[in-house]
C-alpha positions, 0 to 999 in steps of 0.5 A: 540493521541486520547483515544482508545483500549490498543495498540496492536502489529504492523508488520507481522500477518501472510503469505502464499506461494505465489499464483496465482490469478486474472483474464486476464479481471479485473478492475485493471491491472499494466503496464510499464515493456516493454510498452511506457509512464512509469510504472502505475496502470491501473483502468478501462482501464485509468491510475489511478496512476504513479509508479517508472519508473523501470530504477533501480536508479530512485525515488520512486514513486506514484502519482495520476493521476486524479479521475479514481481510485475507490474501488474495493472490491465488497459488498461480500468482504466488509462484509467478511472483517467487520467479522474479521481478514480473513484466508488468505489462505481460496480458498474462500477469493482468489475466492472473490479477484480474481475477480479484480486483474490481472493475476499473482503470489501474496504473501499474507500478514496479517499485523497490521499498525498504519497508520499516515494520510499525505499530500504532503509537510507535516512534514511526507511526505516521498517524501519531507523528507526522499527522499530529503534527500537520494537523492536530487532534481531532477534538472529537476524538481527542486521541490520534487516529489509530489504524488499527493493525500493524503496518509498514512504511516506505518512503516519505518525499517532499514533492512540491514547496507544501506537499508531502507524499508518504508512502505506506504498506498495509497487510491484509495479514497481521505480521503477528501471524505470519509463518516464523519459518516461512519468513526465515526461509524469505530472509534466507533467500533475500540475504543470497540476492533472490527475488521476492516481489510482493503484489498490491492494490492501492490508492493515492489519497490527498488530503489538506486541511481547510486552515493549512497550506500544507499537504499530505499525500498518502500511497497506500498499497493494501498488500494482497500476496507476499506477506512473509517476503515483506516481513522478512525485508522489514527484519533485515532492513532491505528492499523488496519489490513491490508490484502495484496496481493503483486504483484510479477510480478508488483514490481521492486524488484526481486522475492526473495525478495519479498517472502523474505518480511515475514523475513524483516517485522518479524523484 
């Protein structure tokens, strides 16, 4: 670990009731509920990432699926979050992030993660560990699932006697072609104590196989602005802030637990 600021405390800042924002024409919208071809994230009208198909039992899951995913927060919302750790309750944040996320009820969240940079097939990566592991191969794939794309991981929580919650951060941006100087720039800041909160959208998604009593809790936050504050945090092995808004309607698990989320990650 590199040296930095004194550690500070990871997990659950803050919450709010859950919320209804978006707009029915954004860039960003979640699809695979009741239409053909599987569960994704939709960036621009294109499939940016697959999502767990939502059959209950089947594999966690995000894999990228070309190039299409972009960040999304406008420079108004990026100078809001370089200020400082945002009300997450202010009408004029939602205003800001209701532009580009789709219609529908969110749980916002404030949390603090000590995001670990992985690369699929790592010693870190959950999909050919951990998952492994809990499930096995797939016979018809005869290989772990592979995201596709660079990620990060934050905290991983025994929640129940078999459930386990896993906690990942996705960026649309590949961390392979972020700016090197805007990054150290971050680091910079975060070494004197600065600010730096990233913004995502997520997903809680819960997935048990039909022969196991053991589960797997996924929380993903697809990162939407704050690619070179997160890879800075990941470089110096410290927390950032992490601003999320998880789609109630978008994720697999039920709706109480998703608003039960504050509980889990106050643990």
């Amino acid at each position: 670990m590199t040296d930095g600021p004194a550690r500070s405390r990871t997990g659950l800042l803050d919450h709010a009731a859950p919320v209804r924002l978006g707009t029915p024409d954004a860039a960003l919208r979640f699809s695979g509920f009741r239409e053909p071809g599987g569960r994704h994230l939709i960036i621009d009208g294109a499939e940016a990432f697959e999502l767990s198909f939502p059959c209950g039992s089947c594999a966690l899951l995000f894999r990228r699926l070309g190039e299409g995913a972009r960040a999304l927060a406008a420079d108004a919302l990026h100078d809001h979050l370089d200020e400082g750790v945002p009300a997450i309750d202010g009408p004029s944040l939602r205003d800001l992030v209701s532009t580009f996320l789709p219609e529908g009820a969110y749980l916002p969240l404030l949390l603090s993660i000590e995001p670990v940079l992985v690369a699929p097939g790592d010693d870190h990566d959950y999909f050919s560990r951990e998952q492994v592991a809990h499930r096995g191969i797939d016979p018809t794939l005869g290989a772990p699932e592979d995201p596709a794309t660079g990620y990060y991981r934050g905290p991983t929580r025994t929640t129940g006697e078999h459930e386990t919650l896993f906690e990942f951060l996705v960026p649309m941006v590949p961390p392979g072609r972020n700016d090197r100087e805007r990054v150290a720039s971050y680091e910079g800041r975060l070494r004197t104590g600065g600010a730096a909160t990233v913004l995502a959208v997520s997903v809680l998604d819960r997935t048990q196989p039909f022969d196991s009593v053991d589960a797997h809790t996924g929380l993903v936050h697809f990162v939407l602005d704050g690619h070179h504050k997160l890879q800075a945090a990941a470089r110096l092995g410290v927390p950032v802030m992490v601003l999320s808004f998880v789609s109630i309607d978008a994720s697999l698990a039920d709706e109480a637990t998703v608003t039960g989320l504050p509980e889990l990650l106050a643990r």
